[in-house]
C-alpha positions in Angstrom: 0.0 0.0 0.0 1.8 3.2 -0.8 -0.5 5.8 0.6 -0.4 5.8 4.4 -3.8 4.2 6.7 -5.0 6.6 8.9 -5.4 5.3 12.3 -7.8 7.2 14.8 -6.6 6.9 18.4 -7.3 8.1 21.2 -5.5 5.5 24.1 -8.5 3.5 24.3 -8.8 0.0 24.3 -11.3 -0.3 21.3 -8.7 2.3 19.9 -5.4 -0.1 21.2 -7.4 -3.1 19.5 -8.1 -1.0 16.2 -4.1 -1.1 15.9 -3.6 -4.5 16.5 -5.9 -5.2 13.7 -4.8 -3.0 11.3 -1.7 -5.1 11.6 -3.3 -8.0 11.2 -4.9 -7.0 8.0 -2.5 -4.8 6.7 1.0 -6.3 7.7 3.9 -4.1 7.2 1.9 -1.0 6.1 2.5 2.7 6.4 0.2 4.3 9.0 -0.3 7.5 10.4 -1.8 7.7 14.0 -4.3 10.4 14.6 -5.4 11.8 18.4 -7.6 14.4 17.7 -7.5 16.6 20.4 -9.9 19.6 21.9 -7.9 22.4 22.3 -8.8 24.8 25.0 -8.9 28.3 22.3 -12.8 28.8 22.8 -12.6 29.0 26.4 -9.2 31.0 26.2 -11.2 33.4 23.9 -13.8 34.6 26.7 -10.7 35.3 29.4 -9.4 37.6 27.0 -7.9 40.2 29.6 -8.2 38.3 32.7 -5.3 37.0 35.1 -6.2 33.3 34.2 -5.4 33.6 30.5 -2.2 32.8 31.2 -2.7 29.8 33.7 -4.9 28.3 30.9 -2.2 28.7 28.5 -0.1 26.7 30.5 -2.6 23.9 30.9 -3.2 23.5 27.1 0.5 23.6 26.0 0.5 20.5 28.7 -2.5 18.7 27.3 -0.6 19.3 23.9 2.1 17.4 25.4 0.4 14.8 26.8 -1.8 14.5 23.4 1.8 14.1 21.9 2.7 11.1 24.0 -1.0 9.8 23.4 0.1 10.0 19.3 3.5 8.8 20.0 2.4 5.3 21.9 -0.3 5.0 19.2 2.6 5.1 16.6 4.6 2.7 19.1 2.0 0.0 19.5 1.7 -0.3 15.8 5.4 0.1 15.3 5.8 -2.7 17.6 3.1 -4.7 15.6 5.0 -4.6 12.3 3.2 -1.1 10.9 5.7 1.5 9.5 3.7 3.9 11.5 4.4 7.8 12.7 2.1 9.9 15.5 0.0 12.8 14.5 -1.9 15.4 16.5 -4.5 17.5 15.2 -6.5 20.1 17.1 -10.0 19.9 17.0 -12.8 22.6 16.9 -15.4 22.4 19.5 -14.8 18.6 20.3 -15.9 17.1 16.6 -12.7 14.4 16.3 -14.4 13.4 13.2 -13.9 16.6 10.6 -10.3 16.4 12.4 -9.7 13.0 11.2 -11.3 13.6 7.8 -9.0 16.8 7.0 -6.2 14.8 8.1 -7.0 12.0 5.8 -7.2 14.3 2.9 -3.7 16.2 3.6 -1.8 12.5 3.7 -4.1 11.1 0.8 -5.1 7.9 3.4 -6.0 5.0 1.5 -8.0 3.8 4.3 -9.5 5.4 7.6 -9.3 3.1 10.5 -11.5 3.6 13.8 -11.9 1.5 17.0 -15.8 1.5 17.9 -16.8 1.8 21.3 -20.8 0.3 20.5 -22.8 3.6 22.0 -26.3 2.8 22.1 -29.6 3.9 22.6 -30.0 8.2 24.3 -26.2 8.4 24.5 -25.7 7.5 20.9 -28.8 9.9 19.5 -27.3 12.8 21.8 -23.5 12.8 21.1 -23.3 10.8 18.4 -20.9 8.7 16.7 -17.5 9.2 15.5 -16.8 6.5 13.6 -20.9 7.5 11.9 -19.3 11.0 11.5 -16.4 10.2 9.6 -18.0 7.9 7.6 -20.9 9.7 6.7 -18.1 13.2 5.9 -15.6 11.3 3.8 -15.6 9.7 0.0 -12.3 7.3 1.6 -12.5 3.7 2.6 -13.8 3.4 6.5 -13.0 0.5 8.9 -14.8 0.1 11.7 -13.6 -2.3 14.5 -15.6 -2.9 17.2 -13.6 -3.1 20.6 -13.7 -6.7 22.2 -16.3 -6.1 24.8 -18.7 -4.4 21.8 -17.7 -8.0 19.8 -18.4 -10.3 22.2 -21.7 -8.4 23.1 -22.7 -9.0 19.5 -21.7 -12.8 19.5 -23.5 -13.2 22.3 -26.6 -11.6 21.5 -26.7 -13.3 18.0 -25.9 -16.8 19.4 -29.5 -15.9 21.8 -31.3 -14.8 19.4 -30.3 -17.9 17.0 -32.4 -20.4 19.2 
């Protein structure tokens, strides 16, 4: 594969499990590792003038560091799984990972997006919403979806009741 598979991560499990199975599938590909982070810019914008601007500006140059490392073991894990893989961190507007991870996939011409699935259901899902929905639904590129074990097994087990 000689454009790069995007992998979203965000230190999860589902997300550690969406590595390991890109490696599986894709041995010895090029990947880009993707934390999309919330930057704290909206909130900085209404302290304009006030003493805490400053302590806030401290806090989100350390969550950019710490959203580094998140990248960085990303990249590890799938290093360390056979993936020719490098960490990326992108900033994202009001919390929406999924135009983050979209945008990204465009700039490195991704021949696949991967996403771990975390299985929201029911209010929670109508409410927030779904990342790996949003992405798919916002991008003309090839989407995985991997469920995270727990979301799996759940579906295993509710098809192996339902088959009696």
């Amino acid at each position: 594969m000689s454009t790069p598979i995007l992998i979203a991560y965000d230190g999860s499990a589902g997300a550690r499990h969406a590595v390991e199975e890109t490696a599986r599938l894709f041995p010895g590909a090029s990947a880009v590792v993707l934390y999309a982070r919330p930057p704290l810019e909206s909130l900085a914008a209404h302290l304009e003038g006030h003493a805490l601007l400053e302590d806030l500006r401290d806090i989100d140059a350390k969550t950019f560091d710490a959203s580094e490392r998140l990248a960085a073991e990303g990249a590890e894990q799938a290093r360390g799984l056979g993936l020719k893989a490098e960490p990326r961190v992108a900033s994202v507007p009001e919390e929406v990972a999924a135009e983050a991870i979209v945008d990204v996939a465009e700039e490195i011409d991704a021949a696949l997006i991967v996403l771990g699935s975390r299985g929201r259901q029911g209010v929670k899902a109508l409410l927030t919403g779904s990342t790996s929905t949003r992405v798919m639904h916002s991008t003309g590129r090839p989407t995985l979806v991997i469920p995270s074990r727990p979301l799996a097994a759940a579906r295993r087990e509710a098809r192996r009741f339902t088959d009696r």
